[in-house]
Backbone as a printed PyTorch tensor [residue, N CA C, xyz], in Angstrom:
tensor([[[ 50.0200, -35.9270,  10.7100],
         [ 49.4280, -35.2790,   9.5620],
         [ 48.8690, -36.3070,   8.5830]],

        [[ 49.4220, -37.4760,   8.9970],
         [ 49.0430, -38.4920,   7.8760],
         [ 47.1470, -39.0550,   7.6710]],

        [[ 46.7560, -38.6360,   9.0790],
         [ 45.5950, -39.1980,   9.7050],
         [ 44.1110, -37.7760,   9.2660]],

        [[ 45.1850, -37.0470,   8.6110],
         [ 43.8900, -35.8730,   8.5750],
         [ 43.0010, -35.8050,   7.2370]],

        [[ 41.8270, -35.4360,   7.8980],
         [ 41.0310, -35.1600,   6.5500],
         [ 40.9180, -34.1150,   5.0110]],

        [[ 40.1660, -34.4870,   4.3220],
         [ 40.4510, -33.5500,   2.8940],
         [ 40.5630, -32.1270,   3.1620]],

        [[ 39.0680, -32.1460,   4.3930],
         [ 39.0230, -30.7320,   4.2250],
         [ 40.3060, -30.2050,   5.4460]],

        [[ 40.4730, -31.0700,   6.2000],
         [ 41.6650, -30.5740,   6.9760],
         [ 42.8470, -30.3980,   6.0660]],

        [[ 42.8990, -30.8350,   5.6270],
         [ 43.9700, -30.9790,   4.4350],
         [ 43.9740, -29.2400,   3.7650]],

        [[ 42.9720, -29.1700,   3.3830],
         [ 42.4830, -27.7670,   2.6240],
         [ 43.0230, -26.7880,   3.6330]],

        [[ 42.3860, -27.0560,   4.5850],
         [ 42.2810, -25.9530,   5.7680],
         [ 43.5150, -25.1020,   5.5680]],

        [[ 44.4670, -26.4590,   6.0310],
         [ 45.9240, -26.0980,   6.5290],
         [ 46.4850, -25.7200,   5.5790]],

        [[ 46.5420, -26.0410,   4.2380],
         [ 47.0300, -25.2280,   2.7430],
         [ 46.7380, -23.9420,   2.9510]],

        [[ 45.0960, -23.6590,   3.0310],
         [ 45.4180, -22.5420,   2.7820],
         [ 45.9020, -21.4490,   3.9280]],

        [[ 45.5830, -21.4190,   4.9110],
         [ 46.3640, -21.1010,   6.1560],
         [ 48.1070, -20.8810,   5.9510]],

        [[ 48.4720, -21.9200,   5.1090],
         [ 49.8910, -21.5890,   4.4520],
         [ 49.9190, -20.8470,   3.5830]],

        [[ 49.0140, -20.7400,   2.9940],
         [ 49.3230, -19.5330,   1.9490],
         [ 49.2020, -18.4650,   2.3030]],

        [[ 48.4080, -17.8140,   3.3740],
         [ 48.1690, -17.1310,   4.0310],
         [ 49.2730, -16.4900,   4.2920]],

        [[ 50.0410, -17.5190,   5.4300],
         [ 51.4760, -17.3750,   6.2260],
         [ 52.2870, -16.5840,   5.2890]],

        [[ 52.2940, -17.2520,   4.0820],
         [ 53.6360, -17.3120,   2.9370],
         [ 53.2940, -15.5040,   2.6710]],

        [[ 52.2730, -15.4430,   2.0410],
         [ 51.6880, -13.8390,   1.9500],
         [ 51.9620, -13.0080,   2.7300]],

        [[ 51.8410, -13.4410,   3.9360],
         [ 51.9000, -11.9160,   5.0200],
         [ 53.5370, -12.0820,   4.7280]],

        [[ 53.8560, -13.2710,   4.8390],
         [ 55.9440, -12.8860,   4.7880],
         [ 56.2360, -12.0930,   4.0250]],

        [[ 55.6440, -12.6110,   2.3720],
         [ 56.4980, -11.7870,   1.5990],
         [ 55.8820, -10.3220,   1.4680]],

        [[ 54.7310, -10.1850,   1.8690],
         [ 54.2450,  -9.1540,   2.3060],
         [ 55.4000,  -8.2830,   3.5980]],

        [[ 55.4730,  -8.7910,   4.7280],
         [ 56.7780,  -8.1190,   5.1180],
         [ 57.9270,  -7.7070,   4.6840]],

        [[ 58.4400,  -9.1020,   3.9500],
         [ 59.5200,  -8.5600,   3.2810],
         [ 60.1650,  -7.7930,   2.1710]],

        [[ 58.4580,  -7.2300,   1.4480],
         [ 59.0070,  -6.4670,   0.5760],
         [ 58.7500,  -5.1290,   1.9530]],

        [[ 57.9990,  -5.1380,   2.4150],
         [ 57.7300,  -3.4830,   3.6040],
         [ 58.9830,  -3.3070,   4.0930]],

        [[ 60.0460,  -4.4140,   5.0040],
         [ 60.8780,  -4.5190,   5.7060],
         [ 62.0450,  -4.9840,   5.2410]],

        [[ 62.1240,  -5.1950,   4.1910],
         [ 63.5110,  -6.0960,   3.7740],
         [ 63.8190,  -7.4510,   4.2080]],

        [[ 64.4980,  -8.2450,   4.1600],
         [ 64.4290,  -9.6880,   4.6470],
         [ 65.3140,  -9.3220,   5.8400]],

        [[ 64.4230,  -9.4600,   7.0530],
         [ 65.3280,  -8.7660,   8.1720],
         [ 66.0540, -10.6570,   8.8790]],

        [[ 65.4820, -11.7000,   8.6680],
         [ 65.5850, -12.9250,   8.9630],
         [ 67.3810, -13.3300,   8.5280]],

        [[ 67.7960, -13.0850,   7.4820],
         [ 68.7460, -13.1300,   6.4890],
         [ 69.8680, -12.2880,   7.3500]],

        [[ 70.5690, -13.2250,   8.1800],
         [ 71.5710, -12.0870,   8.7860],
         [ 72.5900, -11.9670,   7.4130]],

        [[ 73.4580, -10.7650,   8.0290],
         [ 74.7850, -10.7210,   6.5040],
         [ 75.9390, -11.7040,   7.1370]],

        [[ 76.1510, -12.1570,   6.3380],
         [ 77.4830, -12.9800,   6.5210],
         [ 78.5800, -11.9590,   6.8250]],

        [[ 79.0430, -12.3710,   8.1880],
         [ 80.2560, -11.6090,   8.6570],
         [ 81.6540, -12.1100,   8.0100]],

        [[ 82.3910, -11.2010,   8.3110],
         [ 83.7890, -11.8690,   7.3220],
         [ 84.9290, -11.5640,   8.3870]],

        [[ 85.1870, -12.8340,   8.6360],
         [ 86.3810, -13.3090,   9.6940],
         [ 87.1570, -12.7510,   9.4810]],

        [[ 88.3190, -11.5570,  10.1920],
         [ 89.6390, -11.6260,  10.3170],
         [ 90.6440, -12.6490,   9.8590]],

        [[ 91.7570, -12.6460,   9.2900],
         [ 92.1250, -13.9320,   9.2080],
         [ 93.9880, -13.0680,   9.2940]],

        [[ 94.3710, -14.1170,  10.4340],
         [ 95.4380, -13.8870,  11.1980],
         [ 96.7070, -14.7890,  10.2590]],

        [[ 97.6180, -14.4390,   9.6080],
         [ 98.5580, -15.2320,   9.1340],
         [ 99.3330, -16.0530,  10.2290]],

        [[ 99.6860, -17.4330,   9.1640],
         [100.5760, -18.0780,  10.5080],
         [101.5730, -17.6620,  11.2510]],

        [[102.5160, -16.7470,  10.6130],
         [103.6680, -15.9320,  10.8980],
         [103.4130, -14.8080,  12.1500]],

        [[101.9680, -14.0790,  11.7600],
         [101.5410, -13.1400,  12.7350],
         [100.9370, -13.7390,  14.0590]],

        [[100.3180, -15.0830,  14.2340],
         [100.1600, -15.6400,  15.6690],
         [101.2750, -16.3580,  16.0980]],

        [[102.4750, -16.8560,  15.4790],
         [103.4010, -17.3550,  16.4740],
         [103.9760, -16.4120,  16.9800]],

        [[104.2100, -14.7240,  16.0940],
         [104.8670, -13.7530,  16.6120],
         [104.0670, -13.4080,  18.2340]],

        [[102.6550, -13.2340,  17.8150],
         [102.0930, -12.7680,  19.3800],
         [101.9970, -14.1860,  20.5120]],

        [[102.2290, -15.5050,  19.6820],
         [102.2420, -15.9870,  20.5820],
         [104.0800, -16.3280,  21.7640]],

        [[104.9420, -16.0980,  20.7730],
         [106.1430, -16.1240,  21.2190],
         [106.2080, -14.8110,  22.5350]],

        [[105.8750, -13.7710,  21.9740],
         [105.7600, -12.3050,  22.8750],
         [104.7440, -12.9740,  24.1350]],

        [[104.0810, -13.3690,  24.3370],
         [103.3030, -14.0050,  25.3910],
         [103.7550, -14.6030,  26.1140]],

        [[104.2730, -15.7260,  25.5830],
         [105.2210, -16.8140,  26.1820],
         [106.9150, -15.9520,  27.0780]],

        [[107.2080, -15.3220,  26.4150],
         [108.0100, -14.0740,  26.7560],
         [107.6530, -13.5340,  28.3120]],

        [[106.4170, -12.7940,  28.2680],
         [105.9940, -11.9560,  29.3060],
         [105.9120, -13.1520,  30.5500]],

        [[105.2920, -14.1290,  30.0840],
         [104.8620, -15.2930,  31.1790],
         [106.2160, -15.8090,  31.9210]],

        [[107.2330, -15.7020,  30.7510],
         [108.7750, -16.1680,  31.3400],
         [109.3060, -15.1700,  32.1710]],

        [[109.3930, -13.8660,  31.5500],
         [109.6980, -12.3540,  32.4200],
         [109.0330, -12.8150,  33.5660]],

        [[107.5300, -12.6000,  33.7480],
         [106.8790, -12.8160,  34.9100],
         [106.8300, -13.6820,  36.2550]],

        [[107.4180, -15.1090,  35.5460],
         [107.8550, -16.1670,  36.2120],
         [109.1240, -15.8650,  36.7600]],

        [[110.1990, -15.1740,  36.2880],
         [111.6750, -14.8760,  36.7040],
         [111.4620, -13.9150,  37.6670]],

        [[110.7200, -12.6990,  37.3530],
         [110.5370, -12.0110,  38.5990],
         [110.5720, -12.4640,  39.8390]],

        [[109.4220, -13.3570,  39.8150],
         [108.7820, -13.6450,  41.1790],
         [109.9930, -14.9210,  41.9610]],

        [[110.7620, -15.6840,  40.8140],
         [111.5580, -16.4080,  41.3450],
         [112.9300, -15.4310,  41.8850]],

        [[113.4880, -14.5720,  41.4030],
         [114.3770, -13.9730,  41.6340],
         [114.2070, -12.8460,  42.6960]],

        [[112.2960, -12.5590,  43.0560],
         [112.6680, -11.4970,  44.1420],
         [113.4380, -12.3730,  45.3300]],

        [[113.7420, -11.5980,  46.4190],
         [114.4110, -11.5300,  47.4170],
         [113.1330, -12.2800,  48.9610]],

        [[113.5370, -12.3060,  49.2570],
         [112.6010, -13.6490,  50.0820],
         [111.6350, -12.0880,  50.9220]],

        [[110.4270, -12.4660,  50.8970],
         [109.6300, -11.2930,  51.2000],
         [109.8040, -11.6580,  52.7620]],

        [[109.5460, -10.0880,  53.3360],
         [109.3610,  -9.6070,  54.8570],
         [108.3750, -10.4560,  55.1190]],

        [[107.9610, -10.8050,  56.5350],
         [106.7630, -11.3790,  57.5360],
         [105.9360, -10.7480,  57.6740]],

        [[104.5440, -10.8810,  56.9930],
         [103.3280, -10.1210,  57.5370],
         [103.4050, -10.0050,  58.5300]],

        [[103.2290,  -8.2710,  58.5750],
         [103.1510,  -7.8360,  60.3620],
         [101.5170,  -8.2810,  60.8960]],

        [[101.6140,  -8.7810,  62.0510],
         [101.2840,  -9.9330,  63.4490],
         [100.2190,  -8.4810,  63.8310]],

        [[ 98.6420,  -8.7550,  63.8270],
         [ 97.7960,  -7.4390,  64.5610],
         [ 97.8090,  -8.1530,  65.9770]],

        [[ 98.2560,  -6.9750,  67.2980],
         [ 98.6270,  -7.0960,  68.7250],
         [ 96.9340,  -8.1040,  68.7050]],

        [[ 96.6020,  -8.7990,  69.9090],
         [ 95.5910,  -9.4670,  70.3900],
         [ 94.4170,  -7.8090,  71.0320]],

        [[ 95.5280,  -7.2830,  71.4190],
         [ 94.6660,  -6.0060,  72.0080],
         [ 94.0280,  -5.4360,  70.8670]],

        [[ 94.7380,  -4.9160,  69.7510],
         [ 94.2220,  -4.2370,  68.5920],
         [ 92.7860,  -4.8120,  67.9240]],

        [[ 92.9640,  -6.1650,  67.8060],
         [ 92.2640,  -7.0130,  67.0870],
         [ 90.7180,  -7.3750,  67.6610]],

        [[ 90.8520,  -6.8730,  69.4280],
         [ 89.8640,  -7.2960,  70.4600],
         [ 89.0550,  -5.6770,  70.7030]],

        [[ 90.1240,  -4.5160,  69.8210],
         [ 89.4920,  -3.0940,  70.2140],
         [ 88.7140,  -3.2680,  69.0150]],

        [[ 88.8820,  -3.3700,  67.7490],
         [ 88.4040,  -3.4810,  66.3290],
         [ 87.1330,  -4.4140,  66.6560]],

        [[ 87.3960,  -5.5790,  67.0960],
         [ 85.9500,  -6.6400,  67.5190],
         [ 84.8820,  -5.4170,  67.5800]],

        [[ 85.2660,  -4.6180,  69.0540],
         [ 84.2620,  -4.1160,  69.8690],
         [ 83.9480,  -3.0910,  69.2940]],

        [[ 84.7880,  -2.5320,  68.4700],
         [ 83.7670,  -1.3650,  67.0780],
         [ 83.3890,  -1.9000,  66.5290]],

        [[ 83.6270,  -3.0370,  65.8580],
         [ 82.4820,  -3.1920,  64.7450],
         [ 81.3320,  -3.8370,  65.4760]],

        [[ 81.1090,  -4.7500,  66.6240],
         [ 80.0440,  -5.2110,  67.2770],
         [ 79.1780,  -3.6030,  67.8150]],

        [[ 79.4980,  -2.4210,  68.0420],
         [ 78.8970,  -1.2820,  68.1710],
         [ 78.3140,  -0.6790,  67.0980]],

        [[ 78.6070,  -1.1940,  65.8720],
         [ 78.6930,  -0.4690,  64.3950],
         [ 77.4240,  -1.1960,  64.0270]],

        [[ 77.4580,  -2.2340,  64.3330],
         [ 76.3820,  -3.5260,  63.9950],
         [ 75.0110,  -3.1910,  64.8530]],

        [[ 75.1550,  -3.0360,  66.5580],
         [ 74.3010,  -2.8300,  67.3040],
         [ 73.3020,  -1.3010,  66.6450]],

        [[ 74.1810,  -0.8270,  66.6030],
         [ 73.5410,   0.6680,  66.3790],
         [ 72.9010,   0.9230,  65.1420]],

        [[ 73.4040,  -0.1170,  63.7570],
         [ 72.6280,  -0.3610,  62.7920],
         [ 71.7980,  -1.2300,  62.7830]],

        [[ 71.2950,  -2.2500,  63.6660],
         [ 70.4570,  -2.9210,  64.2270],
         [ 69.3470,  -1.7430,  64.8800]],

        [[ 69.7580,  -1.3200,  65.7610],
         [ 68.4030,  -0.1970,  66.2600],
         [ 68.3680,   0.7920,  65.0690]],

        [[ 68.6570,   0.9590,  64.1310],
         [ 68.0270,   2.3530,  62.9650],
         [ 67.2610,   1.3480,  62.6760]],

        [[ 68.0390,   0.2930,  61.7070],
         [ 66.7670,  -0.6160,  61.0690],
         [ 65.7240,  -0.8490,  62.2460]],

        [[ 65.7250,  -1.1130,  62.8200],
         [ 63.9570,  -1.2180,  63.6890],
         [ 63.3440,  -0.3100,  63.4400]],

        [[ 63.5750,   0.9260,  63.9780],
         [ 63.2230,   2.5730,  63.6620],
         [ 62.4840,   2.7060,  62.3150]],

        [[ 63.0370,   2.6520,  61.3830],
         [ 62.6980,   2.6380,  60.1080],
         [ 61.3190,   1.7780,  59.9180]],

        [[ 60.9370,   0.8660,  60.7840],
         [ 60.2130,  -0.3800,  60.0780],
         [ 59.0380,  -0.0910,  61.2000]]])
């Protein structure tokens, strides 16, 4: 900006004044919609977050004792080799047969 001329100089003034006009021109039509409102924080006493944080710490301990104190869990039941080789061959039929619609379609 340092390099510009008088009348550039002019130009761009008034072009700002321009700008400045249509704003406050908006903002009396619209209100100053730019201007968010200042929100107003919650504000948690110290007494009231150690309480929820103690109760937390609580559940996490409950939760932790559970799982140490259940009883040693059963063995996922084992799918037969047969079961697992009948299931293959439906879903490889399930696949084939939605393979030939989609062609159909297209």
């Amino acid at each position: 900006m340092i390099n510009l001329s008088a009348s550039q100089l002019r130009h761009t003034a008034d072009i700002k004044d321009k700008i400045e006009a249509l704003q406050s021109e908006l903002t009396r039509l619209f209100g100053n919609t730019n201007a968010a409102a200042p929100r107003k924080r919650r504000k948690m006493s110290a007494t009231a977050r150690a309480k929820i944080a103690a109760a937390q710490r609580a559940r996490w301990a409950k939760q932790r004792g559970r799982k140490a104190a259940k009883p040693a869990s059963r063995p996922r039941r084992k799918m037969s080799a047969a079961a697992r080789k009948r299931l293959a061959q439906l879903a490889k039929a399930r696949w084939a047969k939605a393979k030939v619609a989609g062609r159909k379609r297209l």
